[in-house]
C-alpha positions in Angstrom: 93.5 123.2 82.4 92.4 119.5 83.3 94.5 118.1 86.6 96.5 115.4 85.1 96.9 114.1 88.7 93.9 112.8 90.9 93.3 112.3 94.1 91.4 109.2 95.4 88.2 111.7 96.4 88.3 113.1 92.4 88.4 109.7 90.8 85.4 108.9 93.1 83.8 111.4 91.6 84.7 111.1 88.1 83.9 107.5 87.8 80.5 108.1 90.2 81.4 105.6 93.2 82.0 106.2 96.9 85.4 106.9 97.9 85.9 103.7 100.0 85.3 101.8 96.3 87.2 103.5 95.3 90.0 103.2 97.6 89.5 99.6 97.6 90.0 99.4 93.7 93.3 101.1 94.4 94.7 99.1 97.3 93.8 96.2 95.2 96.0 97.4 92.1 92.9 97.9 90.1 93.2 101.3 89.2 96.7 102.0 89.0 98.3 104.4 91.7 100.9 105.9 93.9 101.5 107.2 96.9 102.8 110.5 98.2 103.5 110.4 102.0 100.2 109.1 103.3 98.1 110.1 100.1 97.1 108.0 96.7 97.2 109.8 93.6 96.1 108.3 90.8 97.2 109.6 86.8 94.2 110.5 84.8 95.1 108.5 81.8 95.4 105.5 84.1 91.4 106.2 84.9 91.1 106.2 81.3 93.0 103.2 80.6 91.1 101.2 83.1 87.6 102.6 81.5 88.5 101.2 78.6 89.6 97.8 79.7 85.8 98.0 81.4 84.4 98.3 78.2 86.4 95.6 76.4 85.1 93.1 79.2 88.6 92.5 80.5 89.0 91.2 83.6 90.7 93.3 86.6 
C-alpha cells in the first residue's frame, strides 16, 4: 500500500531534491503541509497537485 502521508525526507526523495529544498518549499507554503509536534507531513495528493501546477507553468 502507497503512504498517503509523507514526510519532508520522502518528498525529497520522490520529487529528487535535497531535503533543505525541500523544507524550504514547505516553510514557504509551496508544497502544502502540516505539522505534527515538531515534524512536517506533507499529503501525497498535495505533491501531486503541486506537480501538476509545475507543468501548467503556474506560478508558486
Amino acid at each position: 500500500m502507497e503512504k498517503e502521508i509523507m514526510t519532508v525526507s520522502q518528498v525529497a526523495e520522490y520529487l529528487q531534491l535535497s531535503e533543505m529544498s525541500t523544507y524550504k518549499l514547505v516553510q514557504e507554503g509551496k508544497i502544502p503541509a502540516f505539522k505534527i509536534g515538531r515534524h512536517w507531513r506533507v499529503k501525497k495528493e498535495d505533491i501531486t497537485e503541486f506537480i501538476e501546477k509545475l507543468k501548467r507553468g503556474e506560478r508558486l
